[in-house]
C-alpha positions as CSV (number, residue, x, y, z in Angstrom):
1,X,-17.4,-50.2,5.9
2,X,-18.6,-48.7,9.6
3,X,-15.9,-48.3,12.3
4,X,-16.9,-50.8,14.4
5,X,-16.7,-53.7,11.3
6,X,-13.3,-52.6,10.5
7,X,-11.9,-52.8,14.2
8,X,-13.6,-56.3,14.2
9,X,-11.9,-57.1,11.2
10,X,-8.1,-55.3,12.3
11,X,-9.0,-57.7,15.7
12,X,-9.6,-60.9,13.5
13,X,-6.5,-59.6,11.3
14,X,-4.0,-59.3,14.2
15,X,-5.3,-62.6,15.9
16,X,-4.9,-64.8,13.1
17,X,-1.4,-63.1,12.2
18,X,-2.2,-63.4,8.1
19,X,0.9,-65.3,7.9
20,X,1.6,-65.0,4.1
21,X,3.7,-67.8,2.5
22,X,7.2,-65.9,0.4
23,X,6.8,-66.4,-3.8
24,X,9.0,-68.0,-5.5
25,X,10.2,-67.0,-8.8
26,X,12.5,-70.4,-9.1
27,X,13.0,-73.6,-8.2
28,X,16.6,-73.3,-7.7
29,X,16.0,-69.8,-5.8
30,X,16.9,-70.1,-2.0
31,X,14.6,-70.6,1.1
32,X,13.5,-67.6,1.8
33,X,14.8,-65.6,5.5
34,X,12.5,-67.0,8.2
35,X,11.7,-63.8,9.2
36,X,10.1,-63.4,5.9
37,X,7.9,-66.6,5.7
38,X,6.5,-64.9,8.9
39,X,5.9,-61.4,7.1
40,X,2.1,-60.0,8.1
41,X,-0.6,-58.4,5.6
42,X,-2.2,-55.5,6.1
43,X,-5.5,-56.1,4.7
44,X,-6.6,-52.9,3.5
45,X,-3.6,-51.6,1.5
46,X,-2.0,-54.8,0.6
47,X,1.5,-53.3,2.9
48,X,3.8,-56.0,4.4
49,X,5.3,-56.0,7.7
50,X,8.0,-58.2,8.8
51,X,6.5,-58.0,12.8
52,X,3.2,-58.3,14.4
53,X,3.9,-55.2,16.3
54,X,4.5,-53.5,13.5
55,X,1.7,-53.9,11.8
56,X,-0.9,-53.2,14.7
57,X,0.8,-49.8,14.7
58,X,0.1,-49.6,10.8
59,X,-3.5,-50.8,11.0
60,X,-4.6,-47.2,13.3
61,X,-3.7,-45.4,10.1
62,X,-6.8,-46.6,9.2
63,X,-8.8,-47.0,12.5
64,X,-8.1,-43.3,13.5
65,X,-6.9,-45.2,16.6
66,X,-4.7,-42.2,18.8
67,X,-4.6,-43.9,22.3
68,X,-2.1,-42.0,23.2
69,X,-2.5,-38.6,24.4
70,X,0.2,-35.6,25.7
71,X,-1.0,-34.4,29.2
72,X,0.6,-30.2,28.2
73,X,-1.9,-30.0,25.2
74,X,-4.2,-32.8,24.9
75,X,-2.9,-33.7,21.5
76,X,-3.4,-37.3,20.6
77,X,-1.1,-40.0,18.7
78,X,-0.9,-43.4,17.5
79,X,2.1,-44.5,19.1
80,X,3.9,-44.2,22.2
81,X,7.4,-43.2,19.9
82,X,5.4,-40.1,18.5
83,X,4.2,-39.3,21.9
84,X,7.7,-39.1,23.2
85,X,9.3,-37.1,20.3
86,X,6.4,-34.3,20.5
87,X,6.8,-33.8,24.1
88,X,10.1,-32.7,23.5
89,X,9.0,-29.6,21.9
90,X,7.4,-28.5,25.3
91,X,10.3,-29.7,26.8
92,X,12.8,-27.9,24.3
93,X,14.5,-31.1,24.3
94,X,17.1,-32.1,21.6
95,X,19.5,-35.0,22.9
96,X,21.0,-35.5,19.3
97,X,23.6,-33.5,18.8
98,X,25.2,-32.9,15.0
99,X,29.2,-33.1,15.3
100,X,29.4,-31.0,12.0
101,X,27.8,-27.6,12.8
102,X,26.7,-28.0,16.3
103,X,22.7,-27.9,15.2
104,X,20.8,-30.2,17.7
105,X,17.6,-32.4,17.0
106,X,14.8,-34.1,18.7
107,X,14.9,-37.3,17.0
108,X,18.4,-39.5,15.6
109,X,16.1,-40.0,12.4
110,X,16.2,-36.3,11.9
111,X,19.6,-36.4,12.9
112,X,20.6,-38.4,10.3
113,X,18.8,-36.7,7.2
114,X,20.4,-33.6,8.4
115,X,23.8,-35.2,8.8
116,X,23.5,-35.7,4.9
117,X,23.8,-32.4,4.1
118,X,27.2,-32.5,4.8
119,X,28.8,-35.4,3.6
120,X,26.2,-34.5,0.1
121,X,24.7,-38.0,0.5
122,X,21.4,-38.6,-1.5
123,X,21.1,-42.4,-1.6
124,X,17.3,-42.6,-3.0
125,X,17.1,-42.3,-6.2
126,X,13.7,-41.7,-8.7
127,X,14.0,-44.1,-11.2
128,X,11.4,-41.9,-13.9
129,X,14.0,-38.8,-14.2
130,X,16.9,-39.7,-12.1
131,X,16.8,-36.8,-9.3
132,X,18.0,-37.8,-5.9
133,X,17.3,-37.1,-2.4
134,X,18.4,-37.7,1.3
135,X,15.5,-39.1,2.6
136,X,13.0,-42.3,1.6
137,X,10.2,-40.0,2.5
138,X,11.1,-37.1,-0.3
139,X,11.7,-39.6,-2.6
140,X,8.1,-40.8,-2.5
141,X,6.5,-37.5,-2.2
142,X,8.6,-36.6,-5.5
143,X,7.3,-39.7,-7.5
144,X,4.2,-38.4,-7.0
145,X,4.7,-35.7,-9.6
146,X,5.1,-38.4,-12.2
147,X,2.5,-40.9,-11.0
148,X,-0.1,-37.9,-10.3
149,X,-1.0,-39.7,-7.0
150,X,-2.6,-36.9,-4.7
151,X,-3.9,-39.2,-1.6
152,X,-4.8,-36.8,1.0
153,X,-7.9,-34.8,0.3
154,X,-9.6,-31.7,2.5
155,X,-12.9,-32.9,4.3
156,X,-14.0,-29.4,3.9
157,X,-13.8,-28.8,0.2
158,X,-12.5,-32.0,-1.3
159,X,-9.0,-30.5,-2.6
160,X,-6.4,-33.2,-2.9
161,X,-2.8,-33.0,-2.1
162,X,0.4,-35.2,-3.0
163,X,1.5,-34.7,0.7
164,X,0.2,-34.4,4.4
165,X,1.8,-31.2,5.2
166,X,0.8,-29.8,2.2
167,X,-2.7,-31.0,2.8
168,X,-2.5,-29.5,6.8
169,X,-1.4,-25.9,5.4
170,X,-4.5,-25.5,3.2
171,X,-6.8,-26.9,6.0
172,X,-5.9,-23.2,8.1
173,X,-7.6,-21.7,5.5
174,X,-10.6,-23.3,6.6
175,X,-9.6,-23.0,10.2
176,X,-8.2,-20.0,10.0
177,X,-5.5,-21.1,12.3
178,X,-1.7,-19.3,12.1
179,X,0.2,-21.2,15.0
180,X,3.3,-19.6,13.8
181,X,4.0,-16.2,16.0
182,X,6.7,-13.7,15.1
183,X,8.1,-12.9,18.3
184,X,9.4,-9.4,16.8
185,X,5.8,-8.2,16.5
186,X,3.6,-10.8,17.1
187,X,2.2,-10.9,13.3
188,X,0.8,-15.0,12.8
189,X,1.1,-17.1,9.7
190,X,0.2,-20.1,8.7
191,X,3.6,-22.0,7.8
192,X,7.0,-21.6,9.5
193,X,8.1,-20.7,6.0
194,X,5.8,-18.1,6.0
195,X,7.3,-16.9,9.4
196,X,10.7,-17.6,8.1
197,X,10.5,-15.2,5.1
198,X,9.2,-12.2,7.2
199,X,11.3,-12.3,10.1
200,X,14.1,-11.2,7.4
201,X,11.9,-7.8,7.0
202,X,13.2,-7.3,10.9
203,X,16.6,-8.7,10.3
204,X,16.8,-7.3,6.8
205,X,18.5,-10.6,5.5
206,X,18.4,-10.6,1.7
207,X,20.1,-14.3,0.6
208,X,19.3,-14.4,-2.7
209,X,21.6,-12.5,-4.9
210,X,21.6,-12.0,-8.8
211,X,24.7,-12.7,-10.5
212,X,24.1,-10.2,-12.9
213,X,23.5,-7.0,-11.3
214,X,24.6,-8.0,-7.6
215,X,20.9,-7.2,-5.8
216,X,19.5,-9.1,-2.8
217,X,15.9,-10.5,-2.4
218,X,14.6,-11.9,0.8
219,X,12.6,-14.4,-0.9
220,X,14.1,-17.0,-3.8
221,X,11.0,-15.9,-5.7
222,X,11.8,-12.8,-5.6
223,X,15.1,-13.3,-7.1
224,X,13.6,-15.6,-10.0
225,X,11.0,-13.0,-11.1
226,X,14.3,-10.1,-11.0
227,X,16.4,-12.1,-13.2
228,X,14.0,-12.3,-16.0
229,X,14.6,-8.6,-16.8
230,X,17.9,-9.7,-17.6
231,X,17.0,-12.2,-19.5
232,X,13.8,-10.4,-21.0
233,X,11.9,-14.0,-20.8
234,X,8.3,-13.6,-20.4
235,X,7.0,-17.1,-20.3
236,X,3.2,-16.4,-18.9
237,X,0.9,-15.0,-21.7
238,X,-2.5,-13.8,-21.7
239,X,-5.2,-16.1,-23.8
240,X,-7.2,-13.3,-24.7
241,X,-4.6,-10.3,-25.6
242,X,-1.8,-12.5,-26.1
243,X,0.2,-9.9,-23.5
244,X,3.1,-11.8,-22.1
245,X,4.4,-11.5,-18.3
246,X,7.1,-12.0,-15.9
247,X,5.2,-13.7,-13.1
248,X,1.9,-16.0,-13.1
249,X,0.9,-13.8,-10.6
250,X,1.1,-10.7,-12.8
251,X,-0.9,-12.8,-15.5
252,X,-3.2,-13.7,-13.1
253,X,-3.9,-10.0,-12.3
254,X,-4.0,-8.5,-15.9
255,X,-6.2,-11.3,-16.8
256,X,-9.1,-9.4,-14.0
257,X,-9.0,-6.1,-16.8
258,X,-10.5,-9.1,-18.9
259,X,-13.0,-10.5,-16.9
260,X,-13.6,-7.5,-14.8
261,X,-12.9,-9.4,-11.1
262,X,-12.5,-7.2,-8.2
263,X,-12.1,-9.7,-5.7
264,X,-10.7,-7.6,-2.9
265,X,-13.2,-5.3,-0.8
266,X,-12.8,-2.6,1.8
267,X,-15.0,-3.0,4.6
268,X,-14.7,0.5,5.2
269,X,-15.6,1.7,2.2
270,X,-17.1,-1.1,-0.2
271,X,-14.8,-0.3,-2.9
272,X,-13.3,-3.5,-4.6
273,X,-9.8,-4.4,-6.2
274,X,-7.9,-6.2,-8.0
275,X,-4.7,-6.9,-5.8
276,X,-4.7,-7.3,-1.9
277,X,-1.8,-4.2,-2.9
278,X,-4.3,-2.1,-3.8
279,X,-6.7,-2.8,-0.8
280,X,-4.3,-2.5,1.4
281,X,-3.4,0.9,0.1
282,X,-6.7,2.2,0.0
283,X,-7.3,1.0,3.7
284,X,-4.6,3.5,4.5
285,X,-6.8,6.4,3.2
286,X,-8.9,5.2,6.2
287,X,-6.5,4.9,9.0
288,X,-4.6,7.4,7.7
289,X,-1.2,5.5,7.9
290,X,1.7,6.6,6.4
291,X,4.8,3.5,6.6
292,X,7.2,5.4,4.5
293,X,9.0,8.2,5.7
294,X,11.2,10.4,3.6
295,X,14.9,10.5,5.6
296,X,15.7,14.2,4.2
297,X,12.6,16.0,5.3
298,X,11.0,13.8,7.4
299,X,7.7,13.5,5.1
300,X,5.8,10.7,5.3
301,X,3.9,8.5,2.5
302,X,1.0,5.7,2.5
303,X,2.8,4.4,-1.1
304,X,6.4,3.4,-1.4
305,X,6.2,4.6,-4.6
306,X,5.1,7.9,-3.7
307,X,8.2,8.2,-1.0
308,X,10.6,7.3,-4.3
309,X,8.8,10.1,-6.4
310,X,9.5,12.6,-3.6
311,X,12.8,11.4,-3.1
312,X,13.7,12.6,-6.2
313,X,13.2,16.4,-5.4
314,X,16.3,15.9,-3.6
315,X,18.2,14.4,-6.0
316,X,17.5,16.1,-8.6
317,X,17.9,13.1,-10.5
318,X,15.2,12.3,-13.5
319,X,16.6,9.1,-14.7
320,X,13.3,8.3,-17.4
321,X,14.4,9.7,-20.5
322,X,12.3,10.1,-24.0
323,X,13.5,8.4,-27.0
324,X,11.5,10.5,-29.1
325,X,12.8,14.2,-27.8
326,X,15.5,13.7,-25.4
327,X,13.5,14.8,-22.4
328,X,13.9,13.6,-18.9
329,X,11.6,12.9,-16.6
330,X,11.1,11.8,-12.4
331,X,9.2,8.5,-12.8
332,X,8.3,5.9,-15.2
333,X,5.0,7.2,-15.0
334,X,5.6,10.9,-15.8
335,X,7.6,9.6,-18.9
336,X,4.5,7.1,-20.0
337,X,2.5,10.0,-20.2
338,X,4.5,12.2,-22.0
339,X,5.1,9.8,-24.8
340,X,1.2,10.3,-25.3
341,X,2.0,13.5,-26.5
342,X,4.0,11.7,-29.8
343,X,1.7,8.6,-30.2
344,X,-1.5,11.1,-29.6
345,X,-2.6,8.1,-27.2
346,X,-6.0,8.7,-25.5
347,X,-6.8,5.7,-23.5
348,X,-9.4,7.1,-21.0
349,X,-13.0,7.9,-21.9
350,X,-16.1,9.7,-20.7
351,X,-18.7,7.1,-20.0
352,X,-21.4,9.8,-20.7
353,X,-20.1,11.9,-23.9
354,X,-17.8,9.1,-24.9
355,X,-14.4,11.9,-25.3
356,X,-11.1,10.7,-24.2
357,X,-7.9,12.3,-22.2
358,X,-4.4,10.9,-22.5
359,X,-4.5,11.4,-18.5
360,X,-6.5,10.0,-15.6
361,X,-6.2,13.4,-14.0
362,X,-8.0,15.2,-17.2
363,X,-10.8,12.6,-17.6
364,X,-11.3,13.3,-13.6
365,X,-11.4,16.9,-14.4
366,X,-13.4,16.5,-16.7
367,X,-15.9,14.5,-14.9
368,X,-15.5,17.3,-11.9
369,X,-16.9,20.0,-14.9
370,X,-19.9,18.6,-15.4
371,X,-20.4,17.8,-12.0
372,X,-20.8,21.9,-12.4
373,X,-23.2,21.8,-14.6
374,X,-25.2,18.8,-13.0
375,X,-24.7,20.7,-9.0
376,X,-23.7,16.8,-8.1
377,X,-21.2,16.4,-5.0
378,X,-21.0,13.0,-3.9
379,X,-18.1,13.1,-1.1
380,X,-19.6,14.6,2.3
381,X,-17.2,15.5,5.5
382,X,-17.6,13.4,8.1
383,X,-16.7,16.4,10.3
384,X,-19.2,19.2,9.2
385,X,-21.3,17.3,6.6
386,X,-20.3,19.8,3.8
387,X,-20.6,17.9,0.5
388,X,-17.7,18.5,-2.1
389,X,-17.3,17.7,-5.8
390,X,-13.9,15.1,-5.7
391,X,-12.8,13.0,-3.2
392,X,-9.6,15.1,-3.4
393,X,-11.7,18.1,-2.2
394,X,-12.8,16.0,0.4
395,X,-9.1,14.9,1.9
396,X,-8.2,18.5,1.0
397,X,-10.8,20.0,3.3
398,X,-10.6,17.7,5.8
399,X,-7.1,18.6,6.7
400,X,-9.1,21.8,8.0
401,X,-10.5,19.9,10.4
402,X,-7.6,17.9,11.6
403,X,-5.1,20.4,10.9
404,X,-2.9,18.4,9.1
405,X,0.4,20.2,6.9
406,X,1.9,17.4,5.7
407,X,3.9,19.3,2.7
408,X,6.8,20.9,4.5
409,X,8.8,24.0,2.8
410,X,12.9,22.8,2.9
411,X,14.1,26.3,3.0
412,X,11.8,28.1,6.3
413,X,10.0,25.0,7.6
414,X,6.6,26.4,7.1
415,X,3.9,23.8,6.3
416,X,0.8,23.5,3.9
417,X,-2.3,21.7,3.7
418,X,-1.8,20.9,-0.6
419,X,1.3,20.2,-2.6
420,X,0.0,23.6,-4.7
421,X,0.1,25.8,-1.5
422,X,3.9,24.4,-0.8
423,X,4.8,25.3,-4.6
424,X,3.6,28.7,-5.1
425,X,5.3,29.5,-1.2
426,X,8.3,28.2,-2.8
427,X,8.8,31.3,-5.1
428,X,8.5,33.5,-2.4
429,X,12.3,32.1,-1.8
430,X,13.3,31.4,-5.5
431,X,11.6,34.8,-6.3
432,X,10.1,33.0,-9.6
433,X,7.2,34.4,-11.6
434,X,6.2,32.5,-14.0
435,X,3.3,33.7,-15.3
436,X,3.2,37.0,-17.7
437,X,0.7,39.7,-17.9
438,X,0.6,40.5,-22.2
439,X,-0.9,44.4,-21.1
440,X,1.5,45.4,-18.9
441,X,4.1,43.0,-18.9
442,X,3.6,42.1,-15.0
443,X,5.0,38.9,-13.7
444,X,3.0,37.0,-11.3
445,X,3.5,33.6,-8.7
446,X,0.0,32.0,-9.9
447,X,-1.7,31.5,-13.1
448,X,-5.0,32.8,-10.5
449,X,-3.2,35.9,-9.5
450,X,-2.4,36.4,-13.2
451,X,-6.1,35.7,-14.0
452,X,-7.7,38.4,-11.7
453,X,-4.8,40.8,-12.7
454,X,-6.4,40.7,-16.0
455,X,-9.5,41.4,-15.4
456,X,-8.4,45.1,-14.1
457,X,-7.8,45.5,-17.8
458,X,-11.1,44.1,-19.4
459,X,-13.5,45.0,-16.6
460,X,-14.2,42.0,-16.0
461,X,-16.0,41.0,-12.6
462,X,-17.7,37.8,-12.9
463,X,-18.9,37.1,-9.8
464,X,-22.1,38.4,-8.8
465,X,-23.7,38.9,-5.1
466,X,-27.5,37.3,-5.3
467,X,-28.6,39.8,-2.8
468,X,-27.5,43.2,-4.1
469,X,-26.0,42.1,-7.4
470,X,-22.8,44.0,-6.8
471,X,-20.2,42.4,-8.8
472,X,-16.7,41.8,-7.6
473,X,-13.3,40.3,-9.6
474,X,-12.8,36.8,-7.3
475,X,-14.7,34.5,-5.5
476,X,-13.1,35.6,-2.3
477,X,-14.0,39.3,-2.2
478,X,-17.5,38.5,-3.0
479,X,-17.5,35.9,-0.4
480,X,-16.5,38.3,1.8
481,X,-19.2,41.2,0.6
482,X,-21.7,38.3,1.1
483,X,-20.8,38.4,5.1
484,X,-22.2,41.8,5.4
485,X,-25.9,40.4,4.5
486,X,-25.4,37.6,6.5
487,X,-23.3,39.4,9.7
488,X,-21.3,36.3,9.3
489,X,-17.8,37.0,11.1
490,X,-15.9,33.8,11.5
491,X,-12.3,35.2,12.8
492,X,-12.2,35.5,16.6
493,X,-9.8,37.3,18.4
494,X,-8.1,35.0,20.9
495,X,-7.6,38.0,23.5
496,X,-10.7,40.0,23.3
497,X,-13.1,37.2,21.6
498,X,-13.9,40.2,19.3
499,X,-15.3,38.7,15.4
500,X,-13.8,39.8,12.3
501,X,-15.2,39.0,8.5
502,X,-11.9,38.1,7.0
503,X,-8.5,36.5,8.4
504,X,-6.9,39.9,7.7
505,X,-8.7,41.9,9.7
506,X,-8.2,39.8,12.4
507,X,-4.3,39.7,11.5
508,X,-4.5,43.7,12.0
509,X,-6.8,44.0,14.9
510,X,-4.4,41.5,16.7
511,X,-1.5,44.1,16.6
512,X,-3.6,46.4,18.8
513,X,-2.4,43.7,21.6
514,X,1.3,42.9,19.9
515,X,2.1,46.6,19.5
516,X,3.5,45.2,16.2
517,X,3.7,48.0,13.3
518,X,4.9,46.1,10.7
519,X,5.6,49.1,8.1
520,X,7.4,52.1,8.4
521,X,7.8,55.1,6.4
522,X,11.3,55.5,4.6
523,X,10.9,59.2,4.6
524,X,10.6,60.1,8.7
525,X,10.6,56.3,10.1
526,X,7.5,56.6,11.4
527,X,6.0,52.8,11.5
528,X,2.6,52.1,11.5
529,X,0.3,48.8,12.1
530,X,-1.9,49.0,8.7
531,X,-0.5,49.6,5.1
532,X,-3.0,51.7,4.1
533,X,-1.8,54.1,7.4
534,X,1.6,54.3,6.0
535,X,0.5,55.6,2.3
536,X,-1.7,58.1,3.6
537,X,1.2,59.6,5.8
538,X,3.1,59.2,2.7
539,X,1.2,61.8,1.4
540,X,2.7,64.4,3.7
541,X,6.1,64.0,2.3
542,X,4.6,64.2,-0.8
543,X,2.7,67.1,-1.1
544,X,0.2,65.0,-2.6
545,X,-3.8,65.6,-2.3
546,X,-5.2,63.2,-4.3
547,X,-8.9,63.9,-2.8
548,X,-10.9,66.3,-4.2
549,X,-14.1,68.4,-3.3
550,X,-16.8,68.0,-6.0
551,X,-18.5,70.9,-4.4
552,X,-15.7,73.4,-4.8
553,X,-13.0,71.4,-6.2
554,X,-10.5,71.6,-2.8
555,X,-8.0,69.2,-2.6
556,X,-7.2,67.0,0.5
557,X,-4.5,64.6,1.6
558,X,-6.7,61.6,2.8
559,X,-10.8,60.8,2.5
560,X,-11.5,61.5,6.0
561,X,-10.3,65.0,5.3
562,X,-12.1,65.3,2.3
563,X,-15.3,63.8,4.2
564,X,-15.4,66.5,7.4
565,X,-14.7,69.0,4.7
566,X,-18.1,68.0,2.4
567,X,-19.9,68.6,5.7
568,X,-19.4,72.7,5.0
569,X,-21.2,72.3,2.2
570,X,-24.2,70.3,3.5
């Protein structure tokens, strides 16, 4: 029926009054009340109304009729009453006052529901399973769980609801609209529960306590979801691998490693996700934010479950423990992959040669070996463009850009770009050596420095120059050599701009302006700015000439000596 027939009919309705004439269920029963021989019809519903007035009122709910309208925000209603009680809240105005607890409300109908929750008064009662409430309006709401009744739908996407409010919430997500504004930090939501549950992360109110243990929870969800490791009840299970879970919600995840669904994407990046957790932590990897902050040594963390992992280096405490061999371990995490070791557990595999790792980490190192073989280095620098194998390279390397330390040492403040740099400083303090040397029983800091020790007793110098095809023990001292084809000197002298081909030359030149003579002779006390100075003045004391004349076998204290000394012979 079209708008305009069905205010012709409401007209035609209210004119004639639809004056409808009281049943009788008796002959004996009573006359009925006047006031009910004169009820009125609505004739779209089949409601009854004892007064005209009232039901011209009623018949807008199905007109759409809002005549009138508040002159502070344009809103609209469909009676004068409504208009009055929403001006209040530009007002602020709450005449009715509750005697009880001093709480004050706009309307005496809200008054009065609230004045029931302290004399415990719930006079409606549901006749399918008893429950009772306060107010006529929960009551029918509530019924609607037994009848199934859901008579407001969206417009947008035809979702039906068993209440209005209900119904308005879900329209924001088509609107988008969040008219509720933390005044804290101005963060918008879509309900005023919503708005109700963060504003606790500011005031740190926890209501909810478990009875068992004694911890708080913001949010009554919260609390339900904690008491079931108490109880051990698991009530959500998995259709496909009949795992059982706490929450639907963690269902609801677990059930993506089924189908697959990453419904959560970076617009940074592209990556997708199965939580808004994990996009929301990745999105930190691009803004570089870092919430939790470590109140020992001030580091910071983009996880919180990084900060508790670090926490622990303070403690001390490893409070995971192995039922198989009594060791103890950090996190949950550490323990879970330890346990591999006795169950011989290999759940992550090579996509291209199909062998698995009992850790992410070695399937990633993996993967990072054959990108040696293959030359492949997907991750470029955004500053320089150099491309790098990992993306762990990449954040790595960046720091040289940025000049970011974030691994602080506790004992001498000094900072590092990787967690590895801050461990092997460490034993420069704790004075340990872990790693052993078979051939001559040296101890050194690093399984590298260990490495290249060896090689001084098998020869070995791996690392070949393509331009002269001199061969040198480590990657660094050939990249060094390599800088004397190329003329490459990258370390600039601050004072005199003079360039140097490694960091230490630099570090010596620079004494030439700090005076500094770092090492002194034990023998005289004579200090000097290079170490190699000091041992050939050593040689003084010494007696010792350990340069010799091939010519006519003279002995000399240093090479220079030796080398003015050839020059008799040529």
């Amino acid at each position: 029926m079209s708008t305009l027939k069905m205010k012709e009919k409401i007209r035609t309705t209210v004119s004639h009054g639809y004056h409808v004439e009281p049943f009788s269920t008796s002959r004996e029963q009573p006359q009925e009340d006047q006031r009910d021989k004169r009820s009125h019809h609505c004739p779209h519903c089949e409601e009854i109304f004892p007064f005209l007035s009232k039901l011209k009122i009623h018949l807008k709910i199905h007109t759409g009729e809002k005549p009138y309208s508040c002159s502070d925000c344009g809103k609209c209603f469909k009676t004068s009453t409504h208009l009055k009680v929403h001006q209040k809240t530009h007002t602020g105005e709450k005449p009715y006052y509750c005697s009880d607890c001093g709480k004050r409300f706009k309307t005496s109908t809200q008054l009065k529901v609230h004045q029931k929750t302290h004399t415990g008064e719930k006079p409606y009662y549901c006749s399918d399973c008893g429950t009772s409430f306060s107010n006529l309006g929960t009551l029918k709401t509530h019924q609607r769980i037994h009848t199934g009744e859901k008579p407001y739908s969206c417009s947008d996407c035809g979702a039906s609801f068993s209440n209005l409010g209900t119904l308005k919430t879900h329209q924001r997500i088509h609107t988008g609209d969040k008219p509720y504004v933390c005044s804290d930090c101005g963060k918008c939501f879509k309900t005023s529960t919503e708005l109700k549950v963060h504003r606790r992360t500011h005031t740190g109110e926890k209501p909810y306590y478990c009875s068992d243990c004694g911890t708080s929870f913001s949010q009554l969800s919260h609390l339900n979801s904690h008491e079931r490791i108490h109880t051990g009840e698991k009530p959500y299970s998995c259709s496909d691998c009949v795992k059982y879970f706490k929450t639907s919600n963690e269902l609801k995840v677990h059930q993506r490693t089924h189908t697959g669904e990453k419904p959560y994407v970076c617009s940074d990046c592209g990556k997708c996700f199965k939580t808004s957790t994990e996009l929301k932590v990745n999105r930190r990897t691009h803004t570089g934010e870092k919430p939790y902050y470590c109140s020992d040594c001030g580091t910071s963390f983009s996880q919180l479950s990084h900060l508790n992992s670090h926490e622990l280096i303070h403690t001390g405490e490893k409070p995971y423990s192995c039922s198989d061999c009594v060791k103890y371990f950090k996190t949950s995490n550490e323990l879970k992959v330890h346990q591999r070791t006795h169950t011989g557990e290999k759940p992550f595999f090579c996509p291209d040669c199909g062998t698995s790792f009992s850790q992410l980490s070695n399937l990633n190192s993996h993967e990072l070996h054959q990108r040696t073989h293959t030359g492949e280095k997907p991750y470029s620098c955004s500053y320089c463009g150099k491309c790098l194998k990992t993306s762990n390279e990449l954040k790595v390397h960046q720091r040289t850009h940025t000049g970011e330390k974030p691994y602080v040492c506790s004992d001498c403040g000094k900072c590092f770009t990787t967690s590895t740099h801050l461990k092997v400083h460490q034993r420069t303090h704790t004075g340990e050596r872990p790693y052993y040397c078979s051939d001559s029983g040296k101890c050194f800091k690093t399984s590298n420095e260990l490495k290249v020790h060896q090689r001084t007793h098998t020869g070995e110098k791996p690392f070949f120059c393509p331009d002269c095809v001199k061969c040198f023990k480590t990657s660094t001292h050939l990249k060094v050599h390599q800088r004397t084809h190329t003329g490459e000197r990258p370390y600039s002298c601050s004072d005199c701009v003079k360039y140097f081909k490694t960091s230490t030359d630099l570090k010596v030149h620079q004494r030439t302006h700090t005076g500094e003579k770092p090492y002194s002779c034990s023998d005289c006390g004579v200090s000097f700015s290079r170490l190699d100075t000091l041992k050939r003045h050593q040689h003084i004391h010494e007696g010792e000439k350990p340069y010799s004349c091939s010519a006519c076998v003279k002995c000399f204290k240093t090479a220079t000596e030796l080398k003015v000394h050839q020059r008799t012979h040529t």
